[in-house]
C-alpha positions, -999 to +999 in steps of 0.1 A: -922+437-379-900+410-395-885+384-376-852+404-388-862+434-375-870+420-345-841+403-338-822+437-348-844+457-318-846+432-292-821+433-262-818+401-249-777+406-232-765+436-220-731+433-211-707+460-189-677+474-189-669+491-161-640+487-133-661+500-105-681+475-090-709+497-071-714+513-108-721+479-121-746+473-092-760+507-096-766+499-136-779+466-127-811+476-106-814+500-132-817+479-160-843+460-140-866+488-130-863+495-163-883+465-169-849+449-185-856+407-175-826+396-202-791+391-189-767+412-177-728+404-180-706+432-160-664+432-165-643+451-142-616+450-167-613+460-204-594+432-210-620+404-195-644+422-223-618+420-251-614+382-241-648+381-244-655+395-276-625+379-291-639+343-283-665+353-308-695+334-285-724+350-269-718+388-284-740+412-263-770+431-282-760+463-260-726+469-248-720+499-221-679+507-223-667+533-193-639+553-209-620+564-176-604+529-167-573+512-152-544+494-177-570+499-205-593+526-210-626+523-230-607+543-256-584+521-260-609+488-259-628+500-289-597+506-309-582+472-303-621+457-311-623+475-343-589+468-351-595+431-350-626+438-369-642+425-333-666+454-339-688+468-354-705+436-358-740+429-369-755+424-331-738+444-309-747+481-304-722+501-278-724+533-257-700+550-243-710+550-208-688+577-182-688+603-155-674+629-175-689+657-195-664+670-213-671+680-250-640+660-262-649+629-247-682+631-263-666+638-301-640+612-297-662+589-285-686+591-314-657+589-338-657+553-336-675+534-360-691+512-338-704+539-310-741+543-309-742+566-281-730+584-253-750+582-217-736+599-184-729+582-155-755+570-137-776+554-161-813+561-151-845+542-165-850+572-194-814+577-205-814+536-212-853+541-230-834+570-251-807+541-263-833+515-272-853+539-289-820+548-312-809+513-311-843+503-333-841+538-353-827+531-388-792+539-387-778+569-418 
């Protein structure tokens, strides 16, 4: 593997955008039985993220965006990202990360350019194997 390539698969900050904070606990031990020993950076609000992402430091390899949130929804997050050409960006891959299992939510979700993926809430230990094995599948 190149030393591209490997900087391309490896997760080394996962950061989380959720506004409930036992969800964010919940995806933390997670992430660690997972075997996950890289950081872990969790918002409450979709606006600490944008902040975030719109200092330009420290972009996450693996962002997990909640749709279903007060003042601004994960929907709307994305938008303003890729409308600022925030994302996509060359490190960052996102999920869509959410309780609901509606069919819409799913297809609009995917419809942004920078969605990876789509994972039901609560994230288990194979669902977040499932995303690292897409994250390092060549993308079409």
């Amino acid at each position: 593997m190149t030393q591209q390539t490997l900087q391309q698969t490896e997760v080394r900050h996962i950061l989380v955008v959720d506004d409930e904070d036992d969800c964010n606990f919940v995806t933390r031990m997670v992430l660690k039985k997972a075997g996950f020993s890289g950081r872990i950076t969790c918002y409450t609000s979709a606006a600490e993220a944008l902040a975030h992402f719109r200092s330009g430091a420290d972009l996450p390899d693996l962002l997990f965006v909640d749709i279903n949130m007060p003042a601004m929804s994960g929907f709307e997050f994305l938008a303003i990202c890729e409308g600022e050409r925030l994302l996509p960006n060359e490190i960052t891959s996102v999920v869509m990360f959410s309780s609901s299992n509606r069919p819409s939510d799913l297809e609009r979700a995917l419809a942004f350019r920078s969605v990876m993926g789509y994972v039901e809430k609560a994230l288990s230990v194979d669902s977040f194997e499932r995303i690292l094995a897409d994250r390092r599948s060549p993308r079409k």
